[in-house]
N, C-alpha and C positions, 0 to 999 in steps of 0.2 A: 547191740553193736554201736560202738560208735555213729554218729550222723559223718563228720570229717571222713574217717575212713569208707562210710559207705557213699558216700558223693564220691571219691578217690574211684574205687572197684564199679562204681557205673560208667565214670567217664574212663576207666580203659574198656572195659567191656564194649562201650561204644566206639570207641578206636579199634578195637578190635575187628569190631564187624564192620566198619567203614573202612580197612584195609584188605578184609575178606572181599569182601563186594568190588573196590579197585581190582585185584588179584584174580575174582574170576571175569571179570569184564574183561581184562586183559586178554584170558586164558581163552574165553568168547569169541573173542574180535578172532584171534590165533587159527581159530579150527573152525571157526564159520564165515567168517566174512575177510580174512587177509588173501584168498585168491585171489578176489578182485579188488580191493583194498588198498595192497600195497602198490606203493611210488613206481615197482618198476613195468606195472602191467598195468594199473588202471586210467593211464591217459587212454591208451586202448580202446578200453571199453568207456569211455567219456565216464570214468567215475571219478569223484574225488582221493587222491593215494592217499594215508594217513602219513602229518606229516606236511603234506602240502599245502604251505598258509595262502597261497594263491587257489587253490583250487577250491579251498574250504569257505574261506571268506562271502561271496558271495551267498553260501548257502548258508551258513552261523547267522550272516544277516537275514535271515528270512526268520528267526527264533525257534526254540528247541521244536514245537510244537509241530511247525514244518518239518524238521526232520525228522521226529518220531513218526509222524503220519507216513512218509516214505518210507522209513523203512520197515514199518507194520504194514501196508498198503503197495508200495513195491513204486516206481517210480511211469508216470504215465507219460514224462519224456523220454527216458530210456529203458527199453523194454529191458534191457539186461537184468537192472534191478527191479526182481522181482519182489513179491509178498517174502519179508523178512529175510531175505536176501536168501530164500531156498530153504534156509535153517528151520528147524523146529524149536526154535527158544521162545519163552513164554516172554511175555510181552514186557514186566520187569528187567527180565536178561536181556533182553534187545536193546530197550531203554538205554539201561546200564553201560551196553556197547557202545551205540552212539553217544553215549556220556563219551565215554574213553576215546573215543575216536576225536570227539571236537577238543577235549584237553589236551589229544597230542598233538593238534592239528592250527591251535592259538597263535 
């Protein structure tokens, strides 16, 4: 095969999967974590809403690493968040989630 063409068919293959992974992190955030999540309930529960550059900010500055720890770990200021926010997603997906949540949230 071709070398050109096969550089061509990895680098979609690769877009492929890095829009698969956007697409279920989305799908993630959706059915595990937007109860508390969304703008219009989680001042509520003192969480950050996806979405809100104020309420995120402080916490994106603490670096991903912080936030992954919460939300693997569950949050020891606010009881509400729990150990991966209740969800059973492996720790990749969760990742993932809080990916998609700070890129909606910039």
């Amino acid at each position: 095969m071709n070398t050109k063409l096969l550089m061509v068919l990895s680098g979609m293959a690769a877009i492929s999967i890095s829009g698969q992974v956007s697409a279920d992190a989305a799908s993630d955030y959706t059915t595990n974590c937007n109860s508390c999540h969304n703008v219009a309930i989680a001042p509520a529960l003192q969480a950050p809403g996806v979405g809100d550059k104020a309420a995120w900010a402080p916490r994106i500055a603490k670096g991903m690493d912080a936030l992954y720890h919460t939300a693997l770990n569950g949050s020891s200021v606010n009881p509400v968040m729990m150990p991966r926010g209740g969800s059973s997603l492996g720790d990749d997906a969760l990742k993932a989630v809080v990916d998609y949540m700070v890129s909606q949230s910039k």
